[in-house]
N, C-alpha and C positions, 0 to 999 in steps of 0.2 A: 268556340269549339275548335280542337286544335286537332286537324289530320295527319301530323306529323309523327307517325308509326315508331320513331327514334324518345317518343316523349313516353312509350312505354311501358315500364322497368323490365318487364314478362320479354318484350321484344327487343330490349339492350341486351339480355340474358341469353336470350336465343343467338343473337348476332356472336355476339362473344363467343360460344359454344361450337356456332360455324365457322367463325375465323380461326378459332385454336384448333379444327378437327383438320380443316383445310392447309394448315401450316404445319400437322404431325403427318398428314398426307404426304406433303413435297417435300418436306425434311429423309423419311421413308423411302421417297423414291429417289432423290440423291443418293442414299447411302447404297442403295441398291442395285442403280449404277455404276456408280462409281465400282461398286465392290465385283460386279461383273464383268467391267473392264479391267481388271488388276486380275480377276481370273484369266481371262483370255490373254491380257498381256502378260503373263507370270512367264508362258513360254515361247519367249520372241523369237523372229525368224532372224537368220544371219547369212550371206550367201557367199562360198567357197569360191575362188579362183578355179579355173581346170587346172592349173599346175599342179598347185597346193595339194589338191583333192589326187589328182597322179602318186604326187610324192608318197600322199597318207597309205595309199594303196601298195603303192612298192617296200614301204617300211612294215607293214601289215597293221596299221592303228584302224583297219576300218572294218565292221564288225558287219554290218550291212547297207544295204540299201535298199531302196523304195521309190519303186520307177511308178507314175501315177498313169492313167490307163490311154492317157490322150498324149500323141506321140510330143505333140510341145509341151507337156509337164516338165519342171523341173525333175531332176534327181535330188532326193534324201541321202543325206548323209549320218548313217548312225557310227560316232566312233568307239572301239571300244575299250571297255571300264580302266580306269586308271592314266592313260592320255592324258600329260598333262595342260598338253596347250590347249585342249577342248573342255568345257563347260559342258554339265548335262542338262545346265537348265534352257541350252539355245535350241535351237534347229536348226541345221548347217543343210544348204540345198547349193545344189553348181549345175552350172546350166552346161549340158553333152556336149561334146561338137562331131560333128556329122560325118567328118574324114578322119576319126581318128575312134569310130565306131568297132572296128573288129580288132583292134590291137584294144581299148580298152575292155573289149570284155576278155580276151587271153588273159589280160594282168588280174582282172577280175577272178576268174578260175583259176589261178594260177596260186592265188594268194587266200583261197578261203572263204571270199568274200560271199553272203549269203544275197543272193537277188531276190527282191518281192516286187511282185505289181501287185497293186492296188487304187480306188480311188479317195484323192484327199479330196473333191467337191464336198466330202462330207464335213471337212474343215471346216470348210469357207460358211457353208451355212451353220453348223455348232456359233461361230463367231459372231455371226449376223443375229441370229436367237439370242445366243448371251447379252448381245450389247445394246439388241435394239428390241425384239418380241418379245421378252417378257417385263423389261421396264414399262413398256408401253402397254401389256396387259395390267399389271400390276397397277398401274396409274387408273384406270379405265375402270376395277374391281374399286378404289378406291372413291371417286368419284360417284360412283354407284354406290357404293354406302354411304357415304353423306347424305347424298340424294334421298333414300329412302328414309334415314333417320328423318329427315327432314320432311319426312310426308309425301316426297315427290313422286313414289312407286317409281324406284330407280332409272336411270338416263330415256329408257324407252319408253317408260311412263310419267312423263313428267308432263305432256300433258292431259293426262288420262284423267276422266273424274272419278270422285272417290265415292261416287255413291253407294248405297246402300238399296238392292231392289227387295223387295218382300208381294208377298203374294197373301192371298187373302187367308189363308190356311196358315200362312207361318205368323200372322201378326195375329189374327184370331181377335181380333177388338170390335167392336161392332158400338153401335147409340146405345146400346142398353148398358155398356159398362162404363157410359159417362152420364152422371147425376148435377144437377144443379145449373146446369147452362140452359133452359128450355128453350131460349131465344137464341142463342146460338148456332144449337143442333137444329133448330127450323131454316135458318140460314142457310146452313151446309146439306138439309135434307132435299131441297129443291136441288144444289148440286147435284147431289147424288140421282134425283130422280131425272134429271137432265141425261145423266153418263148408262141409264139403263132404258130411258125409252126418246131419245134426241129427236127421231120425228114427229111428236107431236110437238112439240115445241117450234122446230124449223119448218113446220107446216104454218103456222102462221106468223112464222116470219125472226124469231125468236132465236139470241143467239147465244150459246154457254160463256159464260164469264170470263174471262181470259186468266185471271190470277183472283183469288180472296188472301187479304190480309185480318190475318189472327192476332189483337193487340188486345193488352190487358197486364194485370199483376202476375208477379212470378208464383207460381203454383194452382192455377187458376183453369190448368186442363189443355192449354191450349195445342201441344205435342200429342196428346189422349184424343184430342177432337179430330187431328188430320190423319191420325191412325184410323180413328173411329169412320170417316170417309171413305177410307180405300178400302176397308174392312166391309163395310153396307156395297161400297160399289161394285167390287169384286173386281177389280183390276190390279194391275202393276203398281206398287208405289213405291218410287224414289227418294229416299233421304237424306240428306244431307244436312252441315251446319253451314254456314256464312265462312264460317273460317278457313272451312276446307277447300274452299278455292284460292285463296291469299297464300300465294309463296315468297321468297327473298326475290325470284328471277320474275324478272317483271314481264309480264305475256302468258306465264304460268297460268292464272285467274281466268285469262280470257279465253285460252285453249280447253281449259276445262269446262266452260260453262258452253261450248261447241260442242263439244263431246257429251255432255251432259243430254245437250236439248237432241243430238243426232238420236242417242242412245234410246230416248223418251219416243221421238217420233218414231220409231221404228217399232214400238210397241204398243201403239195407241191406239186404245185409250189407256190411259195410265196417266198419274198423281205423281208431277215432282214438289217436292216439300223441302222446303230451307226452313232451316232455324233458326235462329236468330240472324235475320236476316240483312239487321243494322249494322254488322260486321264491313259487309261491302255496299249498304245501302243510304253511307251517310252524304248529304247533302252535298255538293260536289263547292266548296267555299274556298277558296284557294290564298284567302288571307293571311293565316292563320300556318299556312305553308299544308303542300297537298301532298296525295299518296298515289305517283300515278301506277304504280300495278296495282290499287285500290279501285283508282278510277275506272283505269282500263276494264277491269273485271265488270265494274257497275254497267261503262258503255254496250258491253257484250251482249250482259244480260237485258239491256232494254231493247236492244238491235232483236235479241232471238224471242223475246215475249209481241213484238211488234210484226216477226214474219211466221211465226207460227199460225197453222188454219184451226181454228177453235172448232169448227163442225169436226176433226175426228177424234174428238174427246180429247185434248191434251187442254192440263188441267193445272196450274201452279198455287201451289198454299203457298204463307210464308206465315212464321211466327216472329212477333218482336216484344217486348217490353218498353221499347224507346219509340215509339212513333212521330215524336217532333222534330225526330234528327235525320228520318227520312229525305231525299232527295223528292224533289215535288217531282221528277220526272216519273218516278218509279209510281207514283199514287196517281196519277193522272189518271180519268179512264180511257180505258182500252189494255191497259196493263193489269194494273190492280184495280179491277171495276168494283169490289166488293170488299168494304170494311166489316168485320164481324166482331165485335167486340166480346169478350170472355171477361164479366166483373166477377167481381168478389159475391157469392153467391149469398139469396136471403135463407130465411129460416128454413121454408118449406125446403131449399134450395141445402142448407145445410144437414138438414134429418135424411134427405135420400144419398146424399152422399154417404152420409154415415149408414147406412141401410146396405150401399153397394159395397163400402167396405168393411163389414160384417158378415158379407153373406157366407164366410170361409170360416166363422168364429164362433166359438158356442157360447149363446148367453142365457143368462138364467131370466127368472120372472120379475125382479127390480128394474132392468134395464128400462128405462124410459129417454128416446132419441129428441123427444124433444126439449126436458130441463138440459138433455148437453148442449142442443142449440142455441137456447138461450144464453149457456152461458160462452158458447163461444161465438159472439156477435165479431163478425170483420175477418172471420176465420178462413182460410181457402181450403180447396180439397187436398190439396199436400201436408198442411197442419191436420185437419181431421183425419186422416189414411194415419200421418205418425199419432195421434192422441189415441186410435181401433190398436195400434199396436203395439203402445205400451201399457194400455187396459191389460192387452191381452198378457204380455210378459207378468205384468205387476200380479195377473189369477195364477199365472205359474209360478211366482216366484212364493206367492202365502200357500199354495198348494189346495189351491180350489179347480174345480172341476170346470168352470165356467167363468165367463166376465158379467161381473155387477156394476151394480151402478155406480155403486162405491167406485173401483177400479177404474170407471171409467173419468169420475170425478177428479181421482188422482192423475191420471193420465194430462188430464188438460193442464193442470198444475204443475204436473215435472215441464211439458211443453213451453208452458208461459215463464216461469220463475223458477224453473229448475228442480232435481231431487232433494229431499229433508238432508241437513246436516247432523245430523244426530249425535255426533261425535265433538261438535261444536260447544264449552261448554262458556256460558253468560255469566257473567258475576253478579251477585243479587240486585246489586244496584242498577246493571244496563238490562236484567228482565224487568226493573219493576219501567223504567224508563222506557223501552217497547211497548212494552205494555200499554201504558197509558197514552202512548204515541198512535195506537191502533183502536185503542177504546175511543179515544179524541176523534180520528175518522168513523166508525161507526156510531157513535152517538149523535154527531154533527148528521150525519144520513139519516137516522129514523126519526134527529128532528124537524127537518126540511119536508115539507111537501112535496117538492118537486127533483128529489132524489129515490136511486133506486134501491131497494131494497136489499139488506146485509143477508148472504147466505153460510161466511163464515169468515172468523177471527182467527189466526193463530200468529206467533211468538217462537215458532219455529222456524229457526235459518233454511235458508236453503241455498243450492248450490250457485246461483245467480245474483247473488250478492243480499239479497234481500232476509233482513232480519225477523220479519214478521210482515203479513199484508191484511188487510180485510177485502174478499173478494162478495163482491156486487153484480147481484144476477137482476136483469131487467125481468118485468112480469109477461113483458111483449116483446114483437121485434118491432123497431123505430128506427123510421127513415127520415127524422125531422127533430131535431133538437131548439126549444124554443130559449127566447134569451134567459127566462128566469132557470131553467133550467138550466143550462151552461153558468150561469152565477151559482147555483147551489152547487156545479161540481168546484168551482174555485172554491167557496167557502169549505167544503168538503177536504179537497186537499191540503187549504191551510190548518185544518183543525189538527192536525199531528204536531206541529209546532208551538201550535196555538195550548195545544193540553202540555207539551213538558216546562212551559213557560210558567202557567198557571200552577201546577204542582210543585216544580223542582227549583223555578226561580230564576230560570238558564236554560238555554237551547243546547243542541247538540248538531252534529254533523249528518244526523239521521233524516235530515226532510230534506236532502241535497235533490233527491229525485221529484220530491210533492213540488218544490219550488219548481223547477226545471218545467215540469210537465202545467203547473200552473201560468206562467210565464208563457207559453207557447199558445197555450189555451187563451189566455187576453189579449195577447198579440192578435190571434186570427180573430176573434171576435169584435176587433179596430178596424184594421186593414185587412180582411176581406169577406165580414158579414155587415160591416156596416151598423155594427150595434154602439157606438160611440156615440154620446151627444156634440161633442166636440169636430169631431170629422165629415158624422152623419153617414150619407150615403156615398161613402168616394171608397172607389176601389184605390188601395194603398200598396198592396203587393199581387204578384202574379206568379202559379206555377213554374215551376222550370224544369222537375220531371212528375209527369204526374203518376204513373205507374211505379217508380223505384222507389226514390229516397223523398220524393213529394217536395223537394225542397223548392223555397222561394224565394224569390227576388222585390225589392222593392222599388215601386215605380214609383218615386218622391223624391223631393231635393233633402241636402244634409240636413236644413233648419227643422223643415217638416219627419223625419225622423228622427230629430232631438226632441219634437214634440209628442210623437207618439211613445218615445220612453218613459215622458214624463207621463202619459196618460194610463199605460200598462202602469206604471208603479201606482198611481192609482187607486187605480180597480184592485189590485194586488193589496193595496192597504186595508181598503173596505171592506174586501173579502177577510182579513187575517182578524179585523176587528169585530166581526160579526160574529166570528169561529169563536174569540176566545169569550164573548158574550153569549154565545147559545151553553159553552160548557161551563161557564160561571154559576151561571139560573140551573145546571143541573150536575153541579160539583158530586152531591151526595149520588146519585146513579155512575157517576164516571167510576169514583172512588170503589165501589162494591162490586161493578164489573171488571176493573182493574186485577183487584185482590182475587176475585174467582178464577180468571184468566191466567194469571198468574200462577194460581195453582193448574190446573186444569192442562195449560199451555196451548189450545185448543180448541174451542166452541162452537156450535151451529149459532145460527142464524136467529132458530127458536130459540134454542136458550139465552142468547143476549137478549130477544124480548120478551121472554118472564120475566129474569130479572128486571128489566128496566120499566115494567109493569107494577110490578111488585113493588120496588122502590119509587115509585112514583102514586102510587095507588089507584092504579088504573086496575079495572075490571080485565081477567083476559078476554080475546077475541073471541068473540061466536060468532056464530055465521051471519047474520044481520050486517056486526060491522065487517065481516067478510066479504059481503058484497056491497054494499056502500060502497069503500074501498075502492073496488073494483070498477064500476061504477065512475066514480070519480077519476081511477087512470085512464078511463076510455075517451070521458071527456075531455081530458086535456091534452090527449096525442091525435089533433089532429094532421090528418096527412096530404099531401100533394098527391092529386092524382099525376104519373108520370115522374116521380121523385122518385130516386132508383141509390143514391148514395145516401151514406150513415152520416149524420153532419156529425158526430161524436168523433169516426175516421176520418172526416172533414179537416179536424179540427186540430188531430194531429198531424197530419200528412201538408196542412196548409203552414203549421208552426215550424217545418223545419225536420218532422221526424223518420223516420223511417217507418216505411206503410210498412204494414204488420196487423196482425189481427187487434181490435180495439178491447184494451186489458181492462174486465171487471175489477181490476187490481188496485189499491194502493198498496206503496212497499216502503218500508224503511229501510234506507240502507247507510251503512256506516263505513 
């Protein structure tokens, strides 16, 4: 992990930004200078001899003068026009003399000459402003705008916090407009009943938490939950991001997290809230080279969560995504006494979310929230909120009154693999090759027992690269993926490949992503389920983020990772060879769904199995083997009591991919 703020890009780009504003600043006030002293000097002073000045007066060249009001002021000398030994860009001054006082004013009256008093003090200061008061203001505005571009809330506020206070009335969120976290909100609701009735609590002796950390996936609620907090508690709450303590000047971070915690105690009880709180909260590792206005910030903040009194309700959330990269200081208790974890919601967990964000949308009598749950297994509430709302665009945009099911169907579709290409057009030969590249995954699916059931085929592009996909909707939700299961999704993936080989005689560039996602899937079910005969039970790799990008590391020597490549290829072989053996023994059903599909571009779920009824000569379904069926899925998902993750999300998040909702998808892409 490398602290070294300079490694970037986003912060070499800022740097750069500050030194070129900071170098049009001083460049600016040079010239401005400079340009103010060439003002003032433009009219230089010069000082007359008495003679001289006698003589100028006896010849009459002197136009007037300008006696200044303090009897040691010089005399001005103004000569007049046309003079040619005088300049009118000088100032000619001659200092009086004292005994020679009443003969020079007779020569004075004698010859015209006009007398003014007046004060030049107001010279001397005009001078002093031009050359020194407004460079120095000028500098001071500019410095000041830097500053604030920079987030600093200009010179006076630089170190001020930037928080954000809200009141219960202006955030208006409350537990009822957060769905799917019920362990969560039971977490935070003890808080909350702590900050409304604290003496039953501190009656027996019971003391409020000092900080709760909010970890989990991105879009998973957990900014909605610490709103949802202060909203039930009915106090002050403070918001802020991690970032917004971090400036270029270093002490900036730490002045502000003073002001922050003054500001907080001063209206307590009240909720301060950091967001991403891993900005200033990482591990303090100084290998790797450190960041000490980073550091410094972090030390502040544990100093002020350490002297703060918990009995008058002061309350700190924090939200992160990265929790490994934490400083063990900051998690220790007495700080952050409370981890609350926010996962990726289940079914039940899924339909209320989509229930709360519906409650604003008009839907008709198709709507059914639980076939969308199902099909979107691994989903968060940020993907669900955008799938409510492009249901709802999609009923506007065909001109229906209401959202269906339909639209809501499509909605998860644009979401996952993007909108129809329509305009995209295929050449007869690369439709018939999709084609059977998608008939090849769905046929491999309904002939496996321990795969999930086909809801739909299509051969239509779409805007995420994908040429065509078969989307697979589970009958349940499943929190346990068994080994035969994880082999029929391998076999599954291969069967795209496995059918354009068998038909066409030659592969294509279209199973780049079935390989990809196959590969990751035998890799984790090596090194880290343990389903290997060869390895057995030995953990082989270990997370390294487990909330983001899920990626992993491998805890083995070089040899032992030559061996696990050769063991994925493999299972990868056995799998490809199974595939193009299941659609061997049913050439004649690929061939006829192909040619329909083809036409069609299109099909449900049901009618791939008519047809494939039909051509097989199988009786259709009635209910009998309807529940049979059913029956038999029950028995074979058994579950862990206390198993709370998807091993299918497992599976790609342990491969290396980026956690994401787990796509009923396969896609061809080309």
């Amino acid at each position: 992990m490398d602290n070294n703020k300079n490694n970037d890009p986003n912060g070499q780009k800022s740097n750069w930004q500050t030194i070129t504003m900071l170098a049009v600043a001083a460049l600016l006030t040079f010239v401005l200078v400079t340009g103010m002293q060439g003002l003032v000097s433009s009219s230089r002073d010069e000082e007359l001899s008495y003679s001289e000045f006698v003589r100028m007066v006896e010849n009459g060249e002197v136009e007037a003068i300008v006696q200044g009001s303090s009897s040691t002021s010089n005399i001005q000398v103004i000569p007049k026009a046309g003079t040619l030994d005088f300049s009118s860009q000088l100032n000619y001054y001659v200092v009086p003399l004292a005994a020679d006082a009443v003969r020079l004013s007779q020569s004075l009256l004698e010859n015209g000459v006009d007398i003014r008093v007046e004060s030049r003090d107001n010279s001397v200061i005009l001078a002093a402003v031009l050359n020194y008061a407004i460079p120095f203001l000028f500098l001071v505005f500019l410095m000041n705008f830097t500053m604030r571009r920079m987030g600093g809330g200009g010179i006076m506020g630089v170190g001020k916090s930037n928080a954000k206070m809200y009141v219960q009335k202006e955030t208006g969120i409350t537990f009822k407009d957060v769905a799917g976290e019920d362990e969560a909100k039971e977490s935070l609701t003890e808080i909350v009943d702590f900050l409304h009735n604290p003496g039953k609590y501190t009656k027996i002796g019971a003391k409020l938490p000092k900080g709760a950390l909010l970890v989990g996936p991105p879009g998973t609620g957990k900014t909605l939950l610490a709103k949802a907090v202060a909203g039930e508690a009915h106090v002050p709450f403070y918001s802020l991001s991690g970032s917004d303590f971090v400036e270029m000047f270093v002490g900036v971070g730490a002045s502000r997290v003073r002001d922050l915690f003054k500001n907080a105690a001063e209206n307590a009880p009240c909720i301060i809230f950091i967001d991403e709180i891993d900005a200033i909260g990482r591990s303090r590792d100084s290998r790797l080279g450190g960041n000490d206005e980073r550091e410094q910030t972090l030390n502040q903040l544990l100093s002020e969560m350490d002297g703060f009194d918990s009995t008058k309700g002061l309350l700190v959330l924090a939200a992160t995504n990265r929790p490994e990269i934490l400083d063990p200081a900051l998690l220790r208790p007495g700080r952050f006494d409370r981890r609350v974890v926010v996962e990726r919601p289940d079914l039940n967990g899924r339909i209320n979310i989509l229930k709360v964000h519906s409650k604003d949308v008009l839907l008709d009598e198709t709507v059914d929230f639980k076939e969308i749950a199902l099909a979107t297994s691994g989903a968060v509430g940020a993907d669900l909120a955008n799938m409510m709302n492009e249901a709802a665009i999609n009923a506007v945009k065909h001109g229906r009154q209401a959202v269906s099911q339909k639209d809501l169907f499509e909605a998860v579709e644009v979401v996952l693999v993007g909108k129809e290409k329509k305009d995209r057009i295929m050449s007869k030969e690369e439709r018939r090759i999709v084609s059977y590249h998608e008939v090849g995954h769905a046929l491999v699916s309904a002939l496996q027992k321990h795969s999930e059931p086909v809801q739909k085929i299509t051969i239509v592009p779409r805007t995420m690269g994908a040429l065509g996909y078969v989307m697979n909707v589970p009958e349940e939700e499943k929190y346990l993926n068994t080994k035969k299961e994880l082999e029929a999704m391998l076999v599954e993936l291969m069967a795209g490949r496995a059918a354009e080989e068998l038909v066409f005689d030659t592969v294509t560039t279209g199973a780049a992503n079935d390989i990809e996602k196959a590969t990751n899937l035998a890799r984790a079910m090596i090194t880290q389920y343990g389903m290997s005969k060869k390895f057995g039970l030995m953990s082989l790799e270990s997370k390294e983020n487990q909330y983001l990008s899920g990626r992993t590391v491998l805890n083995c020597s070089d040899a032992t990772a030559g061996e696990i490549d050769q063991e994925v290829m493999k299972i990868l072989k056995d799998s490809y060879e199974e595939a193009k053996r299941l659609l061997s023994e049913n050439r004649d059903a690929m061939d006829q769904i192909a040619e329909f599909l083809i036409e069609k571009e299109t099909i449900t779920g049901k009618e791939f199995m008519e047809i494939f009824r039909k051509v097989k000569g199988l009786p259709p379904e009635d209910e009998s083997e309807a529940k049979e069926h059913e029956e038999r899925v029950h028995e074979k998902q058994p579950l862990h009591e206390g198993q709370t993750e998807n091993v299918g999300q497992m599976a790609k998040e342990g491969a290396g991919e980026e956690s994401r909702p787990e796509e009923p998808l396969q896609r061809t892409e080309i």
